[in-house]
Structures are given as structure tokens and as C-alpha cells.
C-alpha positions as CSV (number, residue, x, y, z in Angstrom):
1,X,0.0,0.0,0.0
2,X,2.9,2.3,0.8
3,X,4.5,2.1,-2.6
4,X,1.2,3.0,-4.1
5,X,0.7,5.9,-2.3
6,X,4.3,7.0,-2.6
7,X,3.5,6.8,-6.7
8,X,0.4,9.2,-6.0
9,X,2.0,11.3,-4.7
10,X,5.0,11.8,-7.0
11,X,2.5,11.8,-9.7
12,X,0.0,14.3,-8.1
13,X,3.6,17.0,-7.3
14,X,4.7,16.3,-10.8
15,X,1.1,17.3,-12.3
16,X,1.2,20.4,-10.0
17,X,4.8,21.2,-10.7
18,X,3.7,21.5,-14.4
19,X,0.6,23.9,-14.2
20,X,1.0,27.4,-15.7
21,X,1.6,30.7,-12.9
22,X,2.6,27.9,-10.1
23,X,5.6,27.6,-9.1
24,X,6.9,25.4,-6.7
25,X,10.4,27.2,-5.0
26,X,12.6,25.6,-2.6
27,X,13.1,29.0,-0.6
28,X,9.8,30.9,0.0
29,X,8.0,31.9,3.3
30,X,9.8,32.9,6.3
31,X,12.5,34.9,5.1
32,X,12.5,38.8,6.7
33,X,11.1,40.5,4.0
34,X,7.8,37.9,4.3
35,X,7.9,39.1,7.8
36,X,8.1,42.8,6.9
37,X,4.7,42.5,5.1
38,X,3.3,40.6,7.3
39,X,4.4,43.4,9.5
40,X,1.7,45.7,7.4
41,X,-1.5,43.2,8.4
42,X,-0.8,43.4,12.1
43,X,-4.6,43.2,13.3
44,X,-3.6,41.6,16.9
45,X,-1.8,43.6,19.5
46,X,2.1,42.2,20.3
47,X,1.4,41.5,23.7
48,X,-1.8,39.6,23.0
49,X,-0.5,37.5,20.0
50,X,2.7,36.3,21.7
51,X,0.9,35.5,25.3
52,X,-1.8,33.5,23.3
53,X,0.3,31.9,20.6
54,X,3.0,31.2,22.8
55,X,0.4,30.1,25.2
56,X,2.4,32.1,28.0
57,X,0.9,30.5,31.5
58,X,3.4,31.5,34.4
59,X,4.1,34.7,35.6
60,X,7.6,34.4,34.4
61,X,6.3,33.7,30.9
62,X,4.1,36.6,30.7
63,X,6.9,39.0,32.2
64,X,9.0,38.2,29.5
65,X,6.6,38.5,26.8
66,X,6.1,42.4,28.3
67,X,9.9,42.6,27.9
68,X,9.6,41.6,24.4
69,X,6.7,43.7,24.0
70,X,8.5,47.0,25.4
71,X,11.4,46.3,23.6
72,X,9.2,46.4,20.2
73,X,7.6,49.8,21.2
74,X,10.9,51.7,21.9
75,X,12.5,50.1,18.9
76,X,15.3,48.2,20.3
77,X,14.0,44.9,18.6
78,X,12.0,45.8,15.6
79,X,8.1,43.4,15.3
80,X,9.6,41.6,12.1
81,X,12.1,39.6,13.3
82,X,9.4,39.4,17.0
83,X,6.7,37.9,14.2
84,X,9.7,35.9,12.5
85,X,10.8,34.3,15.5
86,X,7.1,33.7,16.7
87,X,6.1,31.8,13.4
88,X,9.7,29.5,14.0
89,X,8.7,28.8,17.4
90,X,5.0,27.9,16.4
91,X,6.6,25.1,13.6
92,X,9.4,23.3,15.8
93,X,7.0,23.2,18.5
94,X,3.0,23.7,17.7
95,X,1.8,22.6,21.4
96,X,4.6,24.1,23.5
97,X,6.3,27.2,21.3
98,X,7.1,29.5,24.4
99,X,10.8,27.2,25.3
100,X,11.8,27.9,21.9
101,X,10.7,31.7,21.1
102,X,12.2,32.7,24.6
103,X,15.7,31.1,23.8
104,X,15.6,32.6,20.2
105,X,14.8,35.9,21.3
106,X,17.6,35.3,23.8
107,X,20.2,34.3,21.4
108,X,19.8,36.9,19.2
């Protein structure tokens, strides 16, 4: 059954690799200028989308997310690479992000 669906598959990516104004790119998405217009649509406040994304619970959590947050508003860390860093953490981890945003904003 396996093989079968493997061949499906390549057949279905092959047929979708070959239709007009589609292009299938190895490098698209999360790169900083995607972030800098996504930076246009904010509709969510900071504070609110990392708390509730991150799924921020302790008080410790939440404290650093105001950091994060101040840091945004005076400039010192500017909301794409913030919105960058949140979508990252979202895809390594979908059910825990707030470990790996915390240690990427504290590497960088």
C-alpha cells in the first residue's frame, strides 16, 4: 500500500509542478522580507498574539513577553524579526512554542 501511495504522490507533485503561474520554489516563506509584510497586516496587539500563541501561563512567561513587548515599542528589537521568530517557534513546536521563542529571542 505504501509504494502506491508513494506513486500518487509523486504523480499528483509532478502534475502540480507542471501547471501554468505555479511555481513550486525551494526557498519561500519565512524569510525577513515575508515578515516585513506581514508586518503591514498586524490586526492583533504584540502583547496579546505572543501571550496567546506562545500560550504564556506563568508569571515568568508573561513578564517576559512584556519585555519583548517594550522592547518592540521603543525600537530596540524591531516586530519583524518578534513575528519571525514567533512563526519559528509555532513550527518546531506547535503545542509548547514558548521554550523555543524565549531562547531565540535570547540568542539573538
Amino acid at each position: 500500500m505504501l509504494p502506491r501511495r508513494l506513486w500518487l504522490l509523486t504523480v499528483l507533485a509532478s502534475a502540480l509542478a507542471l501547471l501554468p503561474g505555479r511555481r513550486l520554489t525551494a526557498q519561500q516563506g519565512n524569510g525577513i522580507n515575508s515578515a516585513e509584510r506581514l508586518g503591514n497586516q498586524n490586526i492583533t496587539p504584540l502583547a496579546d498574539q505572543l501571550t496567546k500563541g506562545l500560550r504564556a501561563t506563568t508569571p515568568e512567561q508573561k513578564q517576559f513577553v512584556q519585555v519583548i513587548v517594550a522592547y518592540v515599542d521603543q525600537g530596540k528589537i524591531p516586530r519583524a524579526m518578534v513575528n519571525l521568530v514567533y512563526r519559528w517557534a509555532l513550527e518546531r513546536n506547535a503545542t509548547v512554542p514558548f521554550p523555543y521563542f524565549e531562547y531565540a529571542m535570547r540568542v539573538l
